[in-house]
Structure formats: C-alpha cells, structure tokens
Backbone bond lengths (Angstrom), bond angles and torsions (degrees), N, CA, C in turn:
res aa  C-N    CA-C-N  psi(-1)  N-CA   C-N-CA  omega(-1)  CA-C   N-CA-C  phi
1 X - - - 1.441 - - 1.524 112.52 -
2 X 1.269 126.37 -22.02 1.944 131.15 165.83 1.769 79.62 -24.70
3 X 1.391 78.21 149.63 1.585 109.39 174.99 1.713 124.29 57.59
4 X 1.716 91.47 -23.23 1.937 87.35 166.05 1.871 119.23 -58.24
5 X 1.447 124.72 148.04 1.076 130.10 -175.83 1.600 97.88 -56.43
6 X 1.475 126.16 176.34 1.009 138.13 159.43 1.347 122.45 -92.03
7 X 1.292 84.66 -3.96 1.950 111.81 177.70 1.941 106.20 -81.36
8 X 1.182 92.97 -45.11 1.778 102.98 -172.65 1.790 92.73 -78.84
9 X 1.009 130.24 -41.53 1.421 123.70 -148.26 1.695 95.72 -91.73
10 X 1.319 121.68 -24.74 1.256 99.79 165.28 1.613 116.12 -91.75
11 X 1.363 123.02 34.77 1.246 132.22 -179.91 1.622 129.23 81.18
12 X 1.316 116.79 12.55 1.141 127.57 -157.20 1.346 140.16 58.20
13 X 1.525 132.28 -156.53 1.718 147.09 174.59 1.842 96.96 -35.21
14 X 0.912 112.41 -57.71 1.537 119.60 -149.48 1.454 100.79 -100.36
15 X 1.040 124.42 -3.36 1.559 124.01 162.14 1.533 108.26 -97.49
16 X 1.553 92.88 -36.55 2.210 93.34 -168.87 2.179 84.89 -75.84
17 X 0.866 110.33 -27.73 1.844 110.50 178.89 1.491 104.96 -64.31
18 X 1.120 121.83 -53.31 1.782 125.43 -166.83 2.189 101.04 -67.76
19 X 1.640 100.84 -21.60 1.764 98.93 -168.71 1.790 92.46 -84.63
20 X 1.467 100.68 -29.07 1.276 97.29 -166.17 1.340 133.89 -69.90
21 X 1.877 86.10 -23.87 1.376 109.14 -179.36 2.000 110.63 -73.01
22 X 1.665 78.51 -42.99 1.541 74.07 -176.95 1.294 141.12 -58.31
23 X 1.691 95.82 -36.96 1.543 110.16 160.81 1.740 122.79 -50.24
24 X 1.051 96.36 -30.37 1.952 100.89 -162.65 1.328 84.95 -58.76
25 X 1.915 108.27 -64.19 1.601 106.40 -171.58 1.146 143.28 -57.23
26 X 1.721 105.90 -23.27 1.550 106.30 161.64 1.656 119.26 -78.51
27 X 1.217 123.34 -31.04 1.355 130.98 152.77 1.498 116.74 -40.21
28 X 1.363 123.21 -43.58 1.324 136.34 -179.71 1.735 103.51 -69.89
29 X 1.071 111.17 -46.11 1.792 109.80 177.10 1.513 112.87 -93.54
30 X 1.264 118.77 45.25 1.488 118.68 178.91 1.906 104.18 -135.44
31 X 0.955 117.51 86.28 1.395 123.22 -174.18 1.806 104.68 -31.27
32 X 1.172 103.55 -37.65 1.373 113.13 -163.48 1.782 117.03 -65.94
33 X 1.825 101.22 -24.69 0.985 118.58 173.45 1.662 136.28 -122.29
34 X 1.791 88.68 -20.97 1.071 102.91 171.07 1.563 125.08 -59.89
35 X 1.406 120.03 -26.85 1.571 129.27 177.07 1.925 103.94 -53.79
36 X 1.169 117.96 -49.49 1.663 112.78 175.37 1.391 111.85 -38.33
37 X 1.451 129.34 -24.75 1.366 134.29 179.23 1.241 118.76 -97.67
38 X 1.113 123.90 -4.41 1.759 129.11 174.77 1.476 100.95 -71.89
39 X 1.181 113.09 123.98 1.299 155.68 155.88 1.789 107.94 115.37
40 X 1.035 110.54 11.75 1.192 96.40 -176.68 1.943 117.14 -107.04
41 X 1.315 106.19 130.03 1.466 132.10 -155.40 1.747 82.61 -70.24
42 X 1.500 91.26 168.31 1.501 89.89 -173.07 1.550 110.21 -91.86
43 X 1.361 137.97 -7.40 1.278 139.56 136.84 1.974 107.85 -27.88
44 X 1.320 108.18 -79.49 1.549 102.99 -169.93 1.601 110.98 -62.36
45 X 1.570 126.79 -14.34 1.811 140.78 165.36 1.996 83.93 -60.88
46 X 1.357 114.62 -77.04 1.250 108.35 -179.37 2.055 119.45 -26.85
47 X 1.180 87.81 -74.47 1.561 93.95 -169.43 1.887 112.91 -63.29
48 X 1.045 100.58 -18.20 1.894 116.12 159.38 1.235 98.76 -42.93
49 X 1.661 111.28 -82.07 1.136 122.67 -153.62 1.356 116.43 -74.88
50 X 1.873 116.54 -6.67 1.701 122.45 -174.98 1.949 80.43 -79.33
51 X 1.216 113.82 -45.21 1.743 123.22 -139.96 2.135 78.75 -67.29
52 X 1.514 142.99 -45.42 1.216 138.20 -134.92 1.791 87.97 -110.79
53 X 1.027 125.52 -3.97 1.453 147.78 163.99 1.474 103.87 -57.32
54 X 1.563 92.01 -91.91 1.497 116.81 178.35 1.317 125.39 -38.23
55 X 1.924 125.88 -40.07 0.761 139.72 178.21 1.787 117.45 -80.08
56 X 1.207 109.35 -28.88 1.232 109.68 175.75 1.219 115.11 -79.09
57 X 1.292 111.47 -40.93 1.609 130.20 150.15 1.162 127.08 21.59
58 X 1.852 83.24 -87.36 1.238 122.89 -178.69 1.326 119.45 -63.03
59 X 1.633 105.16 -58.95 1.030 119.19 -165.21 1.366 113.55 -66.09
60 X 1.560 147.38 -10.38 0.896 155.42 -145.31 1.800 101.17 -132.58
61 X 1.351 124.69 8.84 1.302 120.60 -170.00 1.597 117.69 94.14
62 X 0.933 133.34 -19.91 1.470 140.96 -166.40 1.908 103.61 -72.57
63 X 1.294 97.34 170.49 1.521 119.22 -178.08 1.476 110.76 -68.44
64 X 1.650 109.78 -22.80 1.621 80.56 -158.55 1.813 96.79 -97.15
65 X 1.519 98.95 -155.62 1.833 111.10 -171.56 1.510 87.11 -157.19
66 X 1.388 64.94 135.53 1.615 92.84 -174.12 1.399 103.30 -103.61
67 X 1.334 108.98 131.72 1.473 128.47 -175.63 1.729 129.96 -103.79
68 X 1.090 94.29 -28.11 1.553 114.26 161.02 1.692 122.00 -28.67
69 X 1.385 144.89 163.61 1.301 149.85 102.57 1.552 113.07 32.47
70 X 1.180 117.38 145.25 1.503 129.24 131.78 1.745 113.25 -65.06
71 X 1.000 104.43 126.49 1.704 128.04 166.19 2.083 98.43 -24.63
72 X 1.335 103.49 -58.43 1.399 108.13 -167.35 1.596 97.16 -65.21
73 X 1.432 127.23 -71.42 1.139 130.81 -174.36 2.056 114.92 -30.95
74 X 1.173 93.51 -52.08 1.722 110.99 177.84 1.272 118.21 -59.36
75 X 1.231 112.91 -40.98 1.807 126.46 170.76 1.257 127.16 -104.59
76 X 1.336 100.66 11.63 1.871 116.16 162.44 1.185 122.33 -44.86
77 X 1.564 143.61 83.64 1.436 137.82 159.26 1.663 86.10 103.75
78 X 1.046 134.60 48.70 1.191 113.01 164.11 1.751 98.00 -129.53
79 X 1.214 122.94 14.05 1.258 134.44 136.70 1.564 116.11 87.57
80 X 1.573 100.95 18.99 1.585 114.30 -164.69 1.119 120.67 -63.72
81 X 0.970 131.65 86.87 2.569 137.80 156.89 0.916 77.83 -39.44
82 X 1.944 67.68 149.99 1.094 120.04 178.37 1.639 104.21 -72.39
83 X 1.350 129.24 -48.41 0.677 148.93 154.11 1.887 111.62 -1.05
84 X 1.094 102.93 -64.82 1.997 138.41 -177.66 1.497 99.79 -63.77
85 X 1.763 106.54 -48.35 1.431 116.70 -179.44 1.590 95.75 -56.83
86 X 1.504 108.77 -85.13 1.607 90.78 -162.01 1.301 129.91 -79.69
87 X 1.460 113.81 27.01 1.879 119.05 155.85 1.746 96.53 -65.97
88 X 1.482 123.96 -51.63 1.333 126.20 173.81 1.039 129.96 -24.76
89 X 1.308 89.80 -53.30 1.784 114.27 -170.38 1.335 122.13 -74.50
90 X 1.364 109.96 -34.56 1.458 126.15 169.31 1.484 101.54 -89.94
91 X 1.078 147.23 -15.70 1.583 133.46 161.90 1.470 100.74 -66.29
92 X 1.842 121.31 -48.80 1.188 105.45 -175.45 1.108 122.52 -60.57
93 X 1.787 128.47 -42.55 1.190 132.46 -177.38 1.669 122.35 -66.11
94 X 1.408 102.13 -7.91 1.107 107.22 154.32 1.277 135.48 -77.28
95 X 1.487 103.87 -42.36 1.536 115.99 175.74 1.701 110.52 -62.79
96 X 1.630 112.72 -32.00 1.315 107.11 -170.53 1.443 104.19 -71.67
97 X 1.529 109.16 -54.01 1.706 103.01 -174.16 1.980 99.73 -46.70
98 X 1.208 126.83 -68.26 1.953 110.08 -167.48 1.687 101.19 -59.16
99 X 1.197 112.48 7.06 1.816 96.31 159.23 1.430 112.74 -97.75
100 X 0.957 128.62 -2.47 1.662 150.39 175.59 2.138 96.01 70.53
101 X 1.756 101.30 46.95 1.455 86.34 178.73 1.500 107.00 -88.24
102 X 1.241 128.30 133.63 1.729 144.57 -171.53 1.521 92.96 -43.38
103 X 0.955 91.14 155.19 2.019 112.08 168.43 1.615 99.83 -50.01
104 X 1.384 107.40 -70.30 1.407 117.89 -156.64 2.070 102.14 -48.42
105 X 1.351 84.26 -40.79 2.020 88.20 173.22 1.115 109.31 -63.85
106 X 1.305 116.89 -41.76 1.553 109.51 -166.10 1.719 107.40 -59.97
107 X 1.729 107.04 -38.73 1.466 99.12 -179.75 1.256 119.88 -78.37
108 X 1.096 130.12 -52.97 1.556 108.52 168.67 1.166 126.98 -56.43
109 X 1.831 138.06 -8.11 1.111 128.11 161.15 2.038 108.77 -63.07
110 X 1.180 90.52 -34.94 1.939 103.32 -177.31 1.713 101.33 -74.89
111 X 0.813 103.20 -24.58 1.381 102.68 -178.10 1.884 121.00 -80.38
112 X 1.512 113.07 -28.79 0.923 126.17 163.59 1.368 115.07 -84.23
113 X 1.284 122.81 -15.39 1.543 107.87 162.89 1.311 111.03 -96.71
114 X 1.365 131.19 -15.38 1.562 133.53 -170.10 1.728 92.95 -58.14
115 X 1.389 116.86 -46.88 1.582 140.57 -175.05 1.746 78.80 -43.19
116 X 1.168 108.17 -96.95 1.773 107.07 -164.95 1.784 121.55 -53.00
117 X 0.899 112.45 43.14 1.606 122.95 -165.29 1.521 94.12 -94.21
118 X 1.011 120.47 -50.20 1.525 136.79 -163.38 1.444 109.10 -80.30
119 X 1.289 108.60 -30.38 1.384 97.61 169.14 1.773 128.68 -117.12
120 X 1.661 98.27 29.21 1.575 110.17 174.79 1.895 90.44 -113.18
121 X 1.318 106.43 -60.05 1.675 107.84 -155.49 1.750 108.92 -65.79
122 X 1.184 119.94 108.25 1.359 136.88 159.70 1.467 116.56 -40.95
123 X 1.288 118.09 -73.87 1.440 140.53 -155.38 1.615 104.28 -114.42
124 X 1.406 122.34 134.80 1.010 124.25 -166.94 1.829 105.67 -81.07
C-alpha cells in the first residue's frame, strides 16, 4: 500500500461520509459538545457536514476542495478546551476502530488533525 492516498486506504467518499456522520451524532449527544450546534437549522447541520467532507477530502488525498474557512477563523471565540478537543478525539478513535480503520490510518488521520489543534482549542 506505500504510495496509496490516505484518501483510498481509508476507503474513500463514502467511508470518510459514514466516520463523519458518526462523529456529528455522537458530538450531537454529548451536552458538553453538543451546545456548539444550537441554533443551527438542519440546512447549515447539512452544509457543516458537506464543509468536514470536503475538507477531509482534501486533506487526506481525495478529489474534492474544500472551500470553507480557515480552522482559526471558524473557531474564533467560540471558546473550545482542550478538554472538548479530546472528548472528539476519542469519539473519533472510537468510531475509527468499529470501522475496522488500521492503526497506521488511525495515526495519520490524528496526525492531520493534531496539525489543526492550535487553531480550534481556545482554553487549555
């Protein structure tokens, strides 16, 4: 697999869609995190989840482009711990192990968000 995308090896569009989904919803049942989503209609839940699509997308080798924000601009004043950060992180790493994604995926998927850490988490 050397040289396959990180895009293909975690199964592509419809696999990085099924992690993405899953996350929203466990994010959605976590009081702690779920409040970042209050007020938003399920049109802007939609375009959330097109914008974390696109970006992973990208970021992972894939076709699409992400059009969205900078990370910092998007999470400006909305006051996110670290704390908040790695409930995330461990929902995702949860979600990745019941997708049966390999260790080695799991770290470079963590590894590409460790990169944006600094410019989502507010509060230590």
């Amino acid at each position: 697999m050397a040289g396959t995308k990180l895009y293909e090896r975690l199964g592509g569009y419809n696999a990085i869609a099924a992690v993405v989904d899953s996350l929203m919803a466990k994010m959605g049942e976590d009081a702690r995190i779920s409040r970042y989503f209050v007020g938003h209609g399920d049109d802007s839940k939609r375009r959330l989840r097109q914008l974390q699509m696109d970006m992973i997308c990208e970021a992972t080798g894939g076709p699409c482009f992400y059009t969205g924000r900078d990370m910092k601009a998007v999470h400006k004043g909305l006051g996110i711990s670290g704390t908040e950060w790695q409930t995330m992180i461990s929902y995702l790493i949860g979600i990745l192990e019941n997708f049966g994604v390999a260790e080695t995926e799991q770290k470079e998927v963590l590894s590409l968000l460790s990169g944006l850490k600094g410019d989502i988490v507010e509060k230590p």
